[in-house]
Kinemage of the C-alpha trace (Angstrom):
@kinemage 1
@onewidth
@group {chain A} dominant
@subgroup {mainchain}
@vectorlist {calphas} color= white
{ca unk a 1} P 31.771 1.650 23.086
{ca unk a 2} L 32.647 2.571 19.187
{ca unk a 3} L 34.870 0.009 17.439
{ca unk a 4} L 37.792 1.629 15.666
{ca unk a 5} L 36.024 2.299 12.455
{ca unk a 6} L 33.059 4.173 13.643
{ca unk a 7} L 30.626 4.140 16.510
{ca unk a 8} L 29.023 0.087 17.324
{ca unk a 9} L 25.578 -1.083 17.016
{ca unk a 10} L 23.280 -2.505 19.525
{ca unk a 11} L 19.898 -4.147 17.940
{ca unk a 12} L 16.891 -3.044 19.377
{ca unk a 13} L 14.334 -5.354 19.844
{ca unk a 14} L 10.595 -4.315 18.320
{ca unk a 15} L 11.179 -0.217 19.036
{ca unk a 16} L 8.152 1.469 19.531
{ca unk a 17} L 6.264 3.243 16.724
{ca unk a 18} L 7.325 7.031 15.397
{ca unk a 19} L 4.518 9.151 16.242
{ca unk a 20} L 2.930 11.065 13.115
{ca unk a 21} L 1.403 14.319 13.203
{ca unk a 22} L -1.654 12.620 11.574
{ca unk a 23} L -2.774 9.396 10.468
{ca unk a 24} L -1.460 8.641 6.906
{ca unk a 25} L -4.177 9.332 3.970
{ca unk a 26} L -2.936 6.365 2.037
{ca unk a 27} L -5.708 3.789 1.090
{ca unk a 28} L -4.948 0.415 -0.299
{ca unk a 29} L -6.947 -1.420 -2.840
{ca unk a 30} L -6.580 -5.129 -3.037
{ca unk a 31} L -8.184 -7.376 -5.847
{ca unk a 32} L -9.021 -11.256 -4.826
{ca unk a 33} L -5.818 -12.630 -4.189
{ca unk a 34} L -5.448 -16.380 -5.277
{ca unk a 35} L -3.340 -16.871 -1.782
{ca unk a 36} L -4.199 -15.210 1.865
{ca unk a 37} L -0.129 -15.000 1.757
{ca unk a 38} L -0.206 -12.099 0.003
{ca unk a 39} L -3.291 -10.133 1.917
{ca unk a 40} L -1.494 -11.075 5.090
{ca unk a 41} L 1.756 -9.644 4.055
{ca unk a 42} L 0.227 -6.474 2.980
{ca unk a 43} L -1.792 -5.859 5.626
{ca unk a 44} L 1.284 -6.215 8.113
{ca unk a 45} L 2.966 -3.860 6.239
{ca unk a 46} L 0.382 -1.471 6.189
{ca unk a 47} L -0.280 -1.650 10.386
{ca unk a 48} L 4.082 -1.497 10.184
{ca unk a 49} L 3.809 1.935 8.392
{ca unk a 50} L 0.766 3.656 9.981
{ca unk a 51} L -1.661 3.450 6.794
{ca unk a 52} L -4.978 2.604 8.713
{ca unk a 53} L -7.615 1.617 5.569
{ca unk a 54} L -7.266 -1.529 3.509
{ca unk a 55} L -10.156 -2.423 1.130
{ca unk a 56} L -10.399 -5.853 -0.454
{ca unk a 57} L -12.437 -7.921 -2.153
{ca unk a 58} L -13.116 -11.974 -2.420
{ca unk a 59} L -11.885 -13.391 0.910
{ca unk a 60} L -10.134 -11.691 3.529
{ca unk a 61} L -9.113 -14.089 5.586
{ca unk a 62} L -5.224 -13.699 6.621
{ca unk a 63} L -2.880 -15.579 8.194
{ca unk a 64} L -2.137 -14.311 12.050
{ca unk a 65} L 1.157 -15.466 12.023
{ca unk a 66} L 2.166 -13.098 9.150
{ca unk a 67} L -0.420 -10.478 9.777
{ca unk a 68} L 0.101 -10.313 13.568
{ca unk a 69} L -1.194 -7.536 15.607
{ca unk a 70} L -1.679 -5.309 12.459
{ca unk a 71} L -4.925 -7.479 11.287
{ca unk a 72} L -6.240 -5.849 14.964
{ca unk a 73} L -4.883 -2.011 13.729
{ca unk a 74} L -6.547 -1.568 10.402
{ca unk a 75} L -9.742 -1.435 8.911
{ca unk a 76} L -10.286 -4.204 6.440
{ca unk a 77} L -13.480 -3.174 4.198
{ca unk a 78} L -14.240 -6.653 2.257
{ca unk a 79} L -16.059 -6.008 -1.201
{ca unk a 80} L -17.562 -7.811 -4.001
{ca unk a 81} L -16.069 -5.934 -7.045
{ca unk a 82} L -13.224 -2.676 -6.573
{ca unk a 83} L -15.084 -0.426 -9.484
{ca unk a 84} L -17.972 0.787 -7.624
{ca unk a 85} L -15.746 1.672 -4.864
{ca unk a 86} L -12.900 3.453 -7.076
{ca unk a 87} L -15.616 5.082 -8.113
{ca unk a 88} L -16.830 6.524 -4.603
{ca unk a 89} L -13.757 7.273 -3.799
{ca unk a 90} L -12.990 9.371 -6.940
{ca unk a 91} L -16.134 11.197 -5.693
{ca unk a 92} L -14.819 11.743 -2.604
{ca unk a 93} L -11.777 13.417 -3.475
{ca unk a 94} L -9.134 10.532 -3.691
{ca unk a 95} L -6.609 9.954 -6.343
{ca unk a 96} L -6.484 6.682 -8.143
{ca unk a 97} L -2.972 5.232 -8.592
{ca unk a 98} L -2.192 1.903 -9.938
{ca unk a 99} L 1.079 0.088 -9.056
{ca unk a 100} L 1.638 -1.989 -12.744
{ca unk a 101} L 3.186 -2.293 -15.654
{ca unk a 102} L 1.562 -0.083 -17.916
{ca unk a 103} L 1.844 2.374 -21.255
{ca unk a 104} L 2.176 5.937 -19.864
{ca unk a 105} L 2.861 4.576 -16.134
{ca unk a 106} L 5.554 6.882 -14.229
{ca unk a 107} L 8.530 6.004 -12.674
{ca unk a 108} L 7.896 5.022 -8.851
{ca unk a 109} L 11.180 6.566 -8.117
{ca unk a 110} L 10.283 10.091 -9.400
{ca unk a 111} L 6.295 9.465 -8.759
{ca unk a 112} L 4.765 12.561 -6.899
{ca unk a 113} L 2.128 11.483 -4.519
{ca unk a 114} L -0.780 13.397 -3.848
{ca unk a 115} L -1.692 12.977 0.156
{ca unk a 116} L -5.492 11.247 -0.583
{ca unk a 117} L -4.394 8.543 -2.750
{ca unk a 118} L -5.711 5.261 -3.270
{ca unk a 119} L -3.010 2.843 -4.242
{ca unk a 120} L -4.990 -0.370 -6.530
{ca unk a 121} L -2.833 -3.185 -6.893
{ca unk a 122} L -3.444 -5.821 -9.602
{ca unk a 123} L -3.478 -9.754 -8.828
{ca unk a 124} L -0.634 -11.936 -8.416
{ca unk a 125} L -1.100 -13.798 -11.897
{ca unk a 126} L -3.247 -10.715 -13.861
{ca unk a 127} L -2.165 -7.688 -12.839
{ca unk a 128} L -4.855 -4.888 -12.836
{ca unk a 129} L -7.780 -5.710 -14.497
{ca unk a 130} L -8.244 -3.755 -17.708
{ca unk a 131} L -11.752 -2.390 -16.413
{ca unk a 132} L -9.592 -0.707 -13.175
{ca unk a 133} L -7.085 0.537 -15.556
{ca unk a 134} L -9.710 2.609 -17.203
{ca unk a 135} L -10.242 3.998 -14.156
{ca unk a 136} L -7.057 5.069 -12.343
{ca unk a 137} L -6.129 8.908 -12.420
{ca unk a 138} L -2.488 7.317 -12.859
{ca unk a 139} L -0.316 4.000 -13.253
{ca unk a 140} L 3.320 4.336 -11.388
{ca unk a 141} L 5.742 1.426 -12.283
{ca unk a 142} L 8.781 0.373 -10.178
{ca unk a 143} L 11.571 -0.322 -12.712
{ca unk a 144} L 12.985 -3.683 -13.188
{ca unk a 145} L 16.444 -4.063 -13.604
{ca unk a 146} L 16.683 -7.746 -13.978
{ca unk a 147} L 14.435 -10.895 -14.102
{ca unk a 148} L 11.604 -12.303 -13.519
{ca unk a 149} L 10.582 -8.959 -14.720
{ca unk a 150} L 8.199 -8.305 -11.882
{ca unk a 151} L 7.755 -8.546 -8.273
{ca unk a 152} L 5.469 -10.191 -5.648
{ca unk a 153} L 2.006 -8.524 -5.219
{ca unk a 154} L 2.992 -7.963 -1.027
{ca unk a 155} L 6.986 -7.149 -2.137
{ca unk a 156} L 5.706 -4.104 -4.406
{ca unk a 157} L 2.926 -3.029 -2.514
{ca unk a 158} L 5.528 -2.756 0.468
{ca unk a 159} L 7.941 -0.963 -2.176
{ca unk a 160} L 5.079 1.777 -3.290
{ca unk a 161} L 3.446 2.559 0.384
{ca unk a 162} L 7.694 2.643 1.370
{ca unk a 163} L 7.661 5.615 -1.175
{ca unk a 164} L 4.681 7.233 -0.648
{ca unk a 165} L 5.787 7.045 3.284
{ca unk a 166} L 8.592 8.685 2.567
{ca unk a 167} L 6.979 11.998 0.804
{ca unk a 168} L 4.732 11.764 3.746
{ca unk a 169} L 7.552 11.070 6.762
{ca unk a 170} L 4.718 12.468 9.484
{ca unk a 171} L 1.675 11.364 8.024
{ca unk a 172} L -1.135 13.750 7.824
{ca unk a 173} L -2.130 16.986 10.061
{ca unk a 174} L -5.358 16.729 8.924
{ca unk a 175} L -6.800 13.688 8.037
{ca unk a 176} L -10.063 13.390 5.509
{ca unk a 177} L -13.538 13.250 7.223
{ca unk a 178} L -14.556 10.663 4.885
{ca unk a 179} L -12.777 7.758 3.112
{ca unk a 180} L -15.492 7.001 1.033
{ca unk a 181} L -17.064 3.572 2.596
């Protein structure tokens, strides 16, 4: 039944998951976060929107009541340090994007995506670590229009992969061979 300005809405209760063409080639890189908040969140959104590698470093425990089934759906790779790996995966083909606040960072809202990236976000308090920053291919920014002048570590990294999702609405055909662990 519509109501009389349009048609009405019936919620649907956890609707099962759009099927891609291919999983999505999105990678993301976590520093040590100071709080397991954070991880957890990020990892749920990841599992939410079909990105399938998460790499990490420090500890990786989450919290299962914020992570739910998605800590079961990705692949967590736990490191010491993220340079070594940025490094492999530069080797491998990837493209290194930071999400910060930067000089010469792009606009998230007109930021091209390349299919193989690897998306590095900085930590909660520090951003990205100035040794990382020497190593990204590119830095986009989301703009702030208001204050506190930045956002949550698990709120942006939900706003980028939301972006990069939607350049990429079916995933990948043909997913890499390799993602560089």
């Amino acid at each position: 039944m519509s109501s009389p300005t349009g048609p009405s809405f019936e919620h649907i209760r956890h609707r099962p998951p759009h099927p891609l063409a291919g999983p999505r080639d999105l990678i993301v890189a976590c520093p040590a976060f100071r709080s397991k908040v954070n991880l957890s969140n990020i990892v749920r959104t990841c599992g939410c929107f079909g990105i399938r590698h998460l790499i990490t470093c420090g500890s990786s425990k989450l919290d299962e009541k914020i992570a739910r089934e998605a800590a079961q759906e990705i692949s967590i790779e736990v490191h010491r340090s993220l340079p070594p790996v940025l490094d492999k995966m530069r080797h491998a083909g990837w493209e290194l994007v930071g999400l910060e606040q930067s000089t010469h960072s792009e606009c998230l809202f007109s930021f091209p995506f390349v299919s193989k990236t690897v998306l590095v976000i900085g930590n909660e308090r520090l951003g990205i670590d100035p040794e990382i920053l020497d190593q990204l291919d590119r830095v986009a920014e989301i703009p702030m229009a208001g204050l506190p002048h930045s956002l949550n570590a698990a709120t942006s990294t939900a706003v980028a992969i939301y972006e990069y999702c939607r350049q990429f609405p079916n995933g990948t055909p043909n997913p890499p061979a390799d993602v560089g662990s």
